[in-house]
C-alpha positions as CSV (number, residue, x, y, z in Angstrom):
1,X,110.6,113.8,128.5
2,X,113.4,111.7,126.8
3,X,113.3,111.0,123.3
4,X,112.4,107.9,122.1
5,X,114.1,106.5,119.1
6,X,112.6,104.8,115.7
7,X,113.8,101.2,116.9
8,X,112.3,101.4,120.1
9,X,109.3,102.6,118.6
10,X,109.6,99.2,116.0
11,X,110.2,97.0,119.0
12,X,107.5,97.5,120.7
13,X,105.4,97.2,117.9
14,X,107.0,93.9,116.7
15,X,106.3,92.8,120.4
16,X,102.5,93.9,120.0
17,X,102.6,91.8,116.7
18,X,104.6,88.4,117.9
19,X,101.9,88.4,121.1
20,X,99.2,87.3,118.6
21,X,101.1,85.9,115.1
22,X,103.2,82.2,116.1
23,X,104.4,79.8,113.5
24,X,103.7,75.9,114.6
25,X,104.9,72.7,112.8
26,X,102.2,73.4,110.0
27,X,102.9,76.9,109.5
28,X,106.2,78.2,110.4
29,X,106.7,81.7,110.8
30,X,108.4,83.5,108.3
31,X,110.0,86.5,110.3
32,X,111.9,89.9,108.0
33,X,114.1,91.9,109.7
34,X,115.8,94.7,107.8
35,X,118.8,97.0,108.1
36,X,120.2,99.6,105.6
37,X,121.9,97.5,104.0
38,X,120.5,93.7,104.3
39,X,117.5,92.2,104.4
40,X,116.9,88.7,106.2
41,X,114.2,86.5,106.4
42,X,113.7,83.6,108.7
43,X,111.1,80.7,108.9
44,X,110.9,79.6,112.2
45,X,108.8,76.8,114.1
46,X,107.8,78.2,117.2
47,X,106.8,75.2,118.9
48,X,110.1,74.2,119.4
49,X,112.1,77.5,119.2
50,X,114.0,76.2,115.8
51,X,114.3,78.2,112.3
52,X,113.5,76.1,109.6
53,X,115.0,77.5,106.5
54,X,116.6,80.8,106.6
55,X,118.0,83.4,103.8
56,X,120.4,87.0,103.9
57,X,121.4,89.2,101.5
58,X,124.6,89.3,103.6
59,X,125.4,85.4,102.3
60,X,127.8,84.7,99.6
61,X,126.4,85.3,96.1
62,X,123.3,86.7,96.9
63,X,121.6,89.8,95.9
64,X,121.9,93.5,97.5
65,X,119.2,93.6,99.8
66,X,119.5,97.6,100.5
67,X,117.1,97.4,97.5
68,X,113.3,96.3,96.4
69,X,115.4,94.1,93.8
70,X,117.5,92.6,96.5
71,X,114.7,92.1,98.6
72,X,112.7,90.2,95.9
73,X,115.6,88.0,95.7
74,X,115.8,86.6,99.1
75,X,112.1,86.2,99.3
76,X,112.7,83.7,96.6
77,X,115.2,82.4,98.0
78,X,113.7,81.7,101.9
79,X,110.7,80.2,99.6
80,X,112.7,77.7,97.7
81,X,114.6,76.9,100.8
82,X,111.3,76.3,102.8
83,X,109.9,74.4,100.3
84,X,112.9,72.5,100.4
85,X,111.8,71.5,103.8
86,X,108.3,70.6,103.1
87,X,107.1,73.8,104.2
88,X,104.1,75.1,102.1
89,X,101.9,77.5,104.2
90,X,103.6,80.3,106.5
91,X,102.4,83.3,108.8
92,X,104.0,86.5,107.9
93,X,105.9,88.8,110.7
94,X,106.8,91.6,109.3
95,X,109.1,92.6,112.7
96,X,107.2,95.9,113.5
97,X,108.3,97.4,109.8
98,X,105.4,99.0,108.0
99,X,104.7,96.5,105.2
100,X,105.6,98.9,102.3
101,X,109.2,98.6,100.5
102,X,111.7,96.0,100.9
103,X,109.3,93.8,103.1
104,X,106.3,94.2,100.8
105,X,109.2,93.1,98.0
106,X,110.1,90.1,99.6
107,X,106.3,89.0,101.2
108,X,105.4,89.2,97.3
109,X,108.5,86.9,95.8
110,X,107.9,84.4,98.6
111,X,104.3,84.1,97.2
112,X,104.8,83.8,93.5
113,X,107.7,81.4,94.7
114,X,105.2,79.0,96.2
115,X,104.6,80.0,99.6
116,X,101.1,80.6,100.9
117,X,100.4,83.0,103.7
C-alpha cells in the first residue's frame, strides 16, 4: 500500500471543506494557506472566480509569517485591505489546516480588525 503523504492528506480535506464553504459578493471567502515559512490569506468572490483583497508575509515590509506573530500580522492586514473594499462579513477556509497555530493567529487578528465571520 503506498504511502500517502501529509499534503495529500490536507487536499483532500480542503476539497471536503470548499464543497460546502463559497464566498459570494456579500461574503467573500477569506482562504489561508500556509507553508514553513509564509503565511497567505486571500479573500476571494466566488461568484466570479476574482480575489478581492489579498495579503503575504512574503510581500515587502511585512511581517515573518513562519510565526503566530507574523501570522497575526497579515490577518490584520487582509482585514484592512478588505475593508478597504467594502467587504465587512467573510466565510473562513481554513485550506484543510487544523485551525490551531498560525491559522487560528490570523482568523483572530482579522476579527478584532473588523471582519465578521
Amino acid at each position: 500500500m503506498a504511502k500517502t503523504s501529509k499534503d495529500t492528506i490536507r487536499r483532500r480535506i480542503h476539497d471536503r471543506i470548499r464543497s460546502r464553504v463559497k464566498g459570494s459578493s456579500e461574503r467573500p471567502r477569506l482562504a489561508v494557506f500556509r507553508s514553513v515559512k509564509h503565511i497567505y490569506a486571500q479573500v476571494i468572490d466566488d461568484s466570479v472566480g476574482q480575489t478581492v483583497a489579498a495579503a503575504g508575509s512574503n510581500e515587502k515590509n511585512a511581517a515573518n509569517g513562519g510565526n503566530v506573530a507574523g501570522a497575526k500580522a497579515i490577518g490584520k492586514l487582509v482585514a484592512e485591505r478588505a475593508q478597504d473594499k467594502g467587504i465587512k462579513s467573510v466565510v473562513f477556509d481554513r485550506g484543510g489546516y487544523h485551525y490551531h497555530g498560525r491559522v487560528k493567529a490570523l482568523a483572530d487578528a482579522a476579527r478584532e480588525a473588523g471582519l465578521k465571520f
